[in-house]
Residue frames as qw, qx, qy, qz and C-alpha x, y, z in Angstrom:
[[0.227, -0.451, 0.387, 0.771, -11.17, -34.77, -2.48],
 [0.645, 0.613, 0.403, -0.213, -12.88, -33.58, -5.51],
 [0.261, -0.320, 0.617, 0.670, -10.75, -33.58, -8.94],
 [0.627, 0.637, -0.139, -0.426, -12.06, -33.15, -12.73],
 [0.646, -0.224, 0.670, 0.290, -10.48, -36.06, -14.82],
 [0.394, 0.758, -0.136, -0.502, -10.09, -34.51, -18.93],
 [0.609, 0.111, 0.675, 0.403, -9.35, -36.20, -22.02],
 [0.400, 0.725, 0.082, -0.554, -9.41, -34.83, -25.57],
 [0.629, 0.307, 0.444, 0.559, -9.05, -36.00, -29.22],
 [0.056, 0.815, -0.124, -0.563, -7.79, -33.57, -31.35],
 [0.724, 0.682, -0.097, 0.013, -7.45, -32.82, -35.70],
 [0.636, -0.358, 0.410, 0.548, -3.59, -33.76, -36.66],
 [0.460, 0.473, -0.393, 0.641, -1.13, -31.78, -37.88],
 [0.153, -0.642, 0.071, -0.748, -2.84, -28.58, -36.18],
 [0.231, -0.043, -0.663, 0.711, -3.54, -29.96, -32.58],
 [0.411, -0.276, -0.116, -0.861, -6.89, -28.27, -33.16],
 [0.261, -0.021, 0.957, -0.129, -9.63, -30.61, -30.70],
 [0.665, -0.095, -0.413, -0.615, -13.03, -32.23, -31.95],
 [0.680, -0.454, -0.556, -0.150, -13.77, -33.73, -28.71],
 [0.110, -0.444, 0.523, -0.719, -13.41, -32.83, -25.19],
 [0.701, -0.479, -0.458, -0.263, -14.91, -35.51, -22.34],
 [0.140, 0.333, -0.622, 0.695, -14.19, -34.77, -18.85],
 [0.639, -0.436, -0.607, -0.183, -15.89, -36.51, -15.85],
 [0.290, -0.647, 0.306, -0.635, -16.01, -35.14, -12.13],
 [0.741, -0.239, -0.626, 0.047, -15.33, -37.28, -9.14],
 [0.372, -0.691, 0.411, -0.463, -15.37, -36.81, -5.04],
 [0.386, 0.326, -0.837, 0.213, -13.27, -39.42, -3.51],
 [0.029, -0.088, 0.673, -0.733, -15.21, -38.78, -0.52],
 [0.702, -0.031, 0.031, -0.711, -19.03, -39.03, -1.89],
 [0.691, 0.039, 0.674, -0.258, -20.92, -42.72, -1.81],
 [0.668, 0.663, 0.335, -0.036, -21.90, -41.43, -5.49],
 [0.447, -0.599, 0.135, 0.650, -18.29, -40.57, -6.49],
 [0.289, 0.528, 0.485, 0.635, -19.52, -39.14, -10.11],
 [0.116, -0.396, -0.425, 0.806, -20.26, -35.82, -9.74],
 [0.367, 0.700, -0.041, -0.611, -20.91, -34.64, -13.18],
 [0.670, 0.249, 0.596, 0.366, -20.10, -35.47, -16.69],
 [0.340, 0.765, 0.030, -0.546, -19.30, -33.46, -19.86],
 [0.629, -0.046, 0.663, 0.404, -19.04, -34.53, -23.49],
 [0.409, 0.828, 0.181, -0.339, -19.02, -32.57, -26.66],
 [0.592, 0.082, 0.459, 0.657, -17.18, -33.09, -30.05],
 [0.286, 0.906, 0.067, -0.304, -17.10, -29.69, -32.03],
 [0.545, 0.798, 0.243, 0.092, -16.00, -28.58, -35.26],
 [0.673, -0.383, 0.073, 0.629, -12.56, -27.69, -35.45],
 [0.096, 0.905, 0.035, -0.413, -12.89, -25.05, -38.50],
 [0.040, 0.546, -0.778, -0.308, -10.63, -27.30, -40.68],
 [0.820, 0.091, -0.564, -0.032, -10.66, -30.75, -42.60],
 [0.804, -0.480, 0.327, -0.125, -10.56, -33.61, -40.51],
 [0.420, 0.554, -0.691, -0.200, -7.68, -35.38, -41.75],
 [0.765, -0.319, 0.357, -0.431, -8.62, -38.80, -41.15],
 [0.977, -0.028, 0.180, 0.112, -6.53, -40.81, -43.09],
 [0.447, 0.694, -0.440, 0.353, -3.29, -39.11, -42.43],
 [0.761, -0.008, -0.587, 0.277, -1.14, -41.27, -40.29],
 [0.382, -0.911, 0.092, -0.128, -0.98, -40.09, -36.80],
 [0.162, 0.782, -0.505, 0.329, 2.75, -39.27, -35.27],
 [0.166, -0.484, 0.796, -0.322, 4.89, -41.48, -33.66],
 [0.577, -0.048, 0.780, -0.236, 1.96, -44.69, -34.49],
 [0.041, -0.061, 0.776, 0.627, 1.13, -46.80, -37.42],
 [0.010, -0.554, -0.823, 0.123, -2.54, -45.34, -37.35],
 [0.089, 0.376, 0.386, 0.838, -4.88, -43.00, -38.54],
 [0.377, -0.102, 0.187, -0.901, -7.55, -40.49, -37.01],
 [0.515, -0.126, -0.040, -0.847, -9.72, -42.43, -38.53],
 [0.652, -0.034, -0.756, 0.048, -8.91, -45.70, -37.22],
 [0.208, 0.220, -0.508, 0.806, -8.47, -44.34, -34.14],
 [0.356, 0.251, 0.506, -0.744, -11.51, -43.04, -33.64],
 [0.085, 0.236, 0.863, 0.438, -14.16, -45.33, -36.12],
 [0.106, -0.723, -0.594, 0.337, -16.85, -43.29, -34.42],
 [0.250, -0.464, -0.013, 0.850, -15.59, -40.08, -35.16],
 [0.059, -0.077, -0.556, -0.825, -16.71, -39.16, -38.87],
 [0.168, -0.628, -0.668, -0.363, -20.54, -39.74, -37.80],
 [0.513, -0.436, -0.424, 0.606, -19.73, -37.54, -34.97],
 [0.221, -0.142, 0.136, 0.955, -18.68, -34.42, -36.71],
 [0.096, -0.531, -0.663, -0.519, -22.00, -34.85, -38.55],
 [0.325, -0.845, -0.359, -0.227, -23.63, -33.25, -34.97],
 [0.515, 0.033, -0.231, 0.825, -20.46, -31.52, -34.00],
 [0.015, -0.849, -0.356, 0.391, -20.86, -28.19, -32.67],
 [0.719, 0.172, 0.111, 0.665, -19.64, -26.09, -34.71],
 [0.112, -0.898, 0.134, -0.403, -18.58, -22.87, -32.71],
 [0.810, -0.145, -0.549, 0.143, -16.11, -24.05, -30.74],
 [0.119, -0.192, 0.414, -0.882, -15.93, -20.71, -28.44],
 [0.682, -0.412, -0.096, -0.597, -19.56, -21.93, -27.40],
 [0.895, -0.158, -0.418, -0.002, -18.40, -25.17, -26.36],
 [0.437, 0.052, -0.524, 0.729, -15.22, -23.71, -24.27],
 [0.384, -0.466, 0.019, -0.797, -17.76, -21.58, -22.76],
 [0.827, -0.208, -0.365, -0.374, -19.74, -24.40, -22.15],
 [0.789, 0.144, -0.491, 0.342, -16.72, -26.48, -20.41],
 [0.398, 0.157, -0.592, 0.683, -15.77, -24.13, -17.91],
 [0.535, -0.346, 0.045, -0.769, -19.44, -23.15, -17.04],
 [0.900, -0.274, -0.326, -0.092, -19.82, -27.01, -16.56],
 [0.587, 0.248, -0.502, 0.585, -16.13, -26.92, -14.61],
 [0.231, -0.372, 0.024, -0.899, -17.83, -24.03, -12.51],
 [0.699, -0.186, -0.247, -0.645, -20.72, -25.60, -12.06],
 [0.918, -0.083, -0.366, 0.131, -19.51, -29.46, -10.52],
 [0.255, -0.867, 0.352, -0.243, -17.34, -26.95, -8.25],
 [0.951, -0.007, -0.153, 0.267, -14.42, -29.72, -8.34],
 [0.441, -0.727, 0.171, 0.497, -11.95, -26.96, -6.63],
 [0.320, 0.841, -0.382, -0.211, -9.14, -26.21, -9.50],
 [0.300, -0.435, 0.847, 0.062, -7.39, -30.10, -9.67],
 [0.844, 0.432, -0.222, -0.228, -7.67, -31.73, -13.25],
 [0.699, -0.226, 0.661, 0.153, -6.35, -34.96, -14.08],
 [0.680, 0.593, -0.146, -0.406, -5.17, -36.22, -17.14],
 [0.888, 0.058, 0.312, 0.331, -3.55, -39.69, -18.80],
 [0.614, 0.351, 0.234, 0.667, -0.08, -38.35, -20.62],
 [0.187, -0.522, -0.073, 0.829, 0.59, -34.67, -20.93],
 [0.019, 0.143, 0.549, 0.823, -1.05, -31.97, -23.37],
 [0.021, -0.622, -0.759, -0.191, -4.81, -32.20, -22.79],
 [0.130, -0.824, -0.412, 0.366, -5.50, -29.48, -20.33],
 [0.139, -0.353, 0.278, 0.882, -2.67, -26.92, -22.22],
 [0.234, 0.073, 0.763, 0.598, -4.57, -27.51, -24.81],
 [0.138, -0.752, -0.618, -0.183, -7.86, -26.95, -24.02],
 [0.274, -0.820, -0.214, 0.454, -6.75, -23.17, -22.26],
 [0.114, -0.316, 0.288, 0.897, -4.62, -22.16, -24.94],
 [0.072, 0.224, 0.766, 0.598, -7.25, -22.87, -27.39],
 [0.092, -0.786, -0.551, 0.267, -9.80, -21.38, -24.96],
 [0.406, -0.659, -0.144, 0.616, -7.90, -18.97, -24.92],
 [0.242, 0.018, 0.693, 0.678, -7.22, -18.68, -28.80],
 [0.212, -0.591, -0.738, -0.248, -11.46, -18.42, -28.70],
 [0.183, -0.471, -0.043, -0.862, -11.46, -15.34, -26.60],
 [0.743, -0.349, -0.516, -0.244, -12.84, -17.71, -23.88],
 [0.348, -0.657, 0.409, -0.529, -12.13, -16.81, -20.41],
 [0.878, -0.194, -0.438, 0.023, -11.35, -20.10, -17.90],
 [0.628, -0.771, -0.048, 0.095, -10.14, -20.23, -13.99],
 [0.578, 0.646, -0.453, 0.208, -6.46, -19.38, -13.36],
 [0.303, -0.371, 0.839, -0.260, -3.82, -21.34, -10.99],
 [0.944, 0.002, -0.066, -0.322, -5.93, -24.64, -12.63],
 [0.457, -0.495, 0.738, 0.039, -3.73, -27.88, -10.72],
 [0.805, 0.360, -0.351, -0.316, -2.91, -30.13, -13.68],
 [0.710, -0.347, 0.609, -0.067, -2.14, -33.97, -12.66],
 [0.670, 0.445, -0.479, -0.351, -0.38, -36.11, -14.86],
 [0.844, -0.293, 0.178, -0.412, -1.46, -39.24, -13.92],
 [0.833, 0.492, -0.205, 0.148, 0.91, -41.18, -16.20],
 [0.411, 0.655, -0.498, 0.393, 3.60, -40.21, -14.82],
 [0.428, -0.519, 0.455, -0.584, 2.43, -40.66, -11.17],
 [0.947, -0.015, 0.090, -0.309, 1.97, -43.79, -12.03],
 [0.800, 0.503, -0.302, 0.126, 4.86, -44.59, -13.32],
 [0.073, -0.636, 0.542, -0.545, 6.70, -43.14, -10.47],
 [0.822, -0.211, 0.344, -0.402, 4.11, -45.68, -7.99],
 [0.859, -0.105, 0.321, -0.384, 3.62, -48.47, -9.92],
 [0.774, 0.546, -0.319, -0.016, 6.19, -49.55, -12.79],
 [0.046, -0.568, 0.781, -0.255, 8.61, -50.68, -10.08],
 [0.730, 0.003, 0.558, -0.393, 5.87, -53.01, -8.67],
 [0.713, 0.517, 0.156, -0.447, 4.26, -54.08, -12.51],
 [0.361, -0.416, 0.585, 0.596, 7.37, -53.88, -14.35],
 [0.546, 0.710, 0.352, -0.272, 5.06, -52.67, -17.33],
 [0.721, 0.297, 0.292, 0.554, 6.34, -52.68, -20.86],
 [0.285, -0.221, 0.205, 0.910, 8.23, -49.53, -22.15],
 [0.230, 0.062, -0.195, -0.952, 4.92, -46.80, -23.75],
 [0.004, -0.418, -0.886, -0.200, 2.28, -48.37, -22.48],
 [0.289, -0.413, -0.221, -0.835, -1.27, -46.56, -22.37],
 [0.503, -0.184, 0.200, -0.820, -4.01, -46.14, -20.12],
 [0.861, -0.190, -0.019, -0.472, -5.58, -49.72, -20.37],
 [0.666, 0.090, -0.683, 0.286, -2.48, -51.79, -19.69],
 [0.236, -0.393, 0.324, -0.828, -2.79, -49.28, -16.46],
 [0.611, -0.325, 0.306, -0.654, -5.88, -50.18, -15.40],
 [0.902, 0.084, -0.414, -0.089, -5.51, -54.09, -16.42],
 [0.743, -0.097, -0.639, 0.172, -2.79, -54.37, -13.90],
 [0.220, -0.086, 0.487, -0.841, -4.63, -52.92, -11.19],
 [0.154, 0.312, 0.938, -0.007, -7.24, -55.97, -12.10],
 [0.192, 0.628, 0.227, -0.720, -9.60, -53.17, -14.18],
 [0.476, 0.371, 0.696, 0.388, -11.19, -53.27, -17.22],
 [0.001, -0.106, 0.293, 0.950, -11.37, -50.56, -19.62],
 [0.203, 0.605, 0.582, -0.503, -14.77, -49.30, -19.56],
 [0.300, 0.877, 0.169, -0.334, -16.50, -48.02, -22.70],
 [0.740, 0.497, 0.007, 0.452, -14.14, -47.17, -26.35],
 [0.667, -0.414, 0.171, 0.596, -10.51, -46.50, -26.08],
 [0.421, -0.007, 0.380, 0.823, -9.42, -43.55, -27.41],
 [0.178, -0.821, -0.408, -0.357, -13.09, -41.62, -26.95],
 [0.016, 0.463, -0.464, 0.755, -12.01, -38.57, -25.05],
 [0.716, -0.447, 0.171, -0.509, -15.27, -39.27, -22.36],
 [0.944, -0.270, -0.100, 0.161, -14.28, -43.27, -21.73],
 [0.604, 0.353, -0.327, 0.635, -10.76, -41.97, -21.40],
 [0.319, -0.509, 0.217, -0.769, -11.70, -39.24, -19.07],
 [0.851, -0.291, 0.000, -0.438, -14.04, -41.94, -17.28],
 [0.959, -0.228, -0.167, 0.011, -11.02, -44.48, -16.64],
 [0.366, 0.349, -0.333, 0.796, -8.40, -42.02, -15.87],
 [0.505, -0.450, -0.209, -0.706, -10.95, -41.21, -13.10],
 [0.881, -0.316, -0.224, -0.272, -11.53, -44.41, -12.07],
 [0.817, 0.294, -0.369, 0.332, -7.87, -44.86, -11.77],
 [0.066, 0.486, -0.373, 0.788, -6.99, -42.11, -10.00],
 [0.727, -0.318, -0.213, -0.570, -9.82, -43.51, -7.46],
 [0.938, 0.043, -0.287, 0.192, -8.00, -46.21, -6.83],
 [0.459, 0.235, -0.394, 0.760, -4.49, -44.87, -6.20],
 [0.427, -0.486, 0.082, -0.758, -6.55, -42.70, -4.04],
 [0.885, -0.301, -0.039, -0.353, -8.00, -45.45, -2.01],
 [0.887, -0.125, -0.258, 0.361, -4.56, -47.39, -1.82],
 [0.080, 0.510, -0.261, 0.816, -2.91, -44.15, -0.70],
 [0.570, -0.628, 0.086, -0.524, -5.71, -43.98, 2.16],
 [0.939, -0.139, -0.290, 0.124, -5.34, -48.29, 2.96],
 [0.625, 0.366, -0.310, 0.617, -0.96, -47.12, 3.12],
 [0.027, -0.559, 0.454, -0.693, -1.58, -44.25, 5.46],
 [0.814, -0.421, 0.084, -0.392, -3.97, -46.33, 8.22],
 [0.907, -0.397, -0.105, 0.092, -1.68, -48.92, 8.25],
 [0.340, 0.609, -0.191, 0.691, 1.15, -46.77, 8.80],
 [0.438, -0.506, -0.118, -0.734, -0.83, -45.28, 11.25],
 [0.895, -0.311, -0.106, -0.301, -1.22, -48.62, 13.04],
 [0.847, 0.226, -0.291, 0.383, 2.12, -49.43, 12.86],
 [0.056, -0.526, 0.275, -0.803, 3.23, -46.16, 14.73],
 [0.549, -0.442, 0.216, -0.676, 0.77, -46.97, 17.42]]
């Protein structure tokens, strides 16, 4: 099974992004990376980095400490870059099934494509992984009440690969995750399977 796995920071109020990382995977290859895409662009606004982000007791630019030398080689068209995304999306031919940690990323990135004049596939399957997960595993875990992505992968014995809260390492361990469930999904149906027989 081949899936796209997407992440994106994005400018606060506006919702606008200044990063997009999305990684390709085939459950089914040896090499299960297919592809890779990262690109931080220019949102066409101030960054507001040290206005508190919603709903935590943190800024942009804590958030992302990386982020201000970033912008420095942003792109800064950010219709080239949606271009760019769904030529690479195209290209890694991952069928039309994105993943993503939490809700918002992918809406985002199509209306804003879309906002950009920027054509992208339509019927695209969005997965929110988060939630599947929650559904799976928070009986099992009994995980605390809003946790994130790396309590996730910590108890599934996984280590957060790369900075938290970079759209690409996000992308890249929402991925890995989904991998996983993927593989214990397969383990569940064989011995099912055996059990029947």
């Amino acid at each position: 099974m081949r899936f796209i796995s997407v992440d994106i920071e994005s400018n606060q109020p506006s919702g606008k992004i200044i990063q997009i990382g999305a990684v390709a995977f085939d459950t089914d290859a040896k090499q299960p990376i297919q592809g890779e895409f990262n690109c931080w662009l220019n949102p066409g606004e101030p960054i507001n980095w040290d206005q508190p982000l919603k709903g935590r007791d943190l800024t942009l630019g804590k958030l992302l400490p990386y982020g201000q030398e970033k912008m420095d080689e942003a792109a800064e068209n950010p219709q080239d870059v949606f271009k760019d995304f769904w030529a690479w999306v195209k290209k890694v031919q991952s069928g039309k099934k994105m993943v993503q940690w939490g809700g918002g990323d992918m809406h985002h990135i199509t209306t804003q494509s879309r906002d950009a004049g920027v054509d992208f596939p339509k019927g695209l399957r969005t997965i929110d992984l988060k939630v599947y997960y929650q559904f799976m595993y928070q009986p099992i875990f009994k995980l605390p009440k809003g946790y994130g992505l790396g309590t996730a992968l910590k108890s599934n014995g996984m280590k957060f690969l790369g900075d938290e809260h970079n759209a690409y390492w996000d992308a890249y361990n929402t991925g890995l995750l989904k991998m996983k469930i993927v593989k214990h999904l397969e383990r569940l149906a064989k011995a099912e399977s055996a059990i029947k027989s």
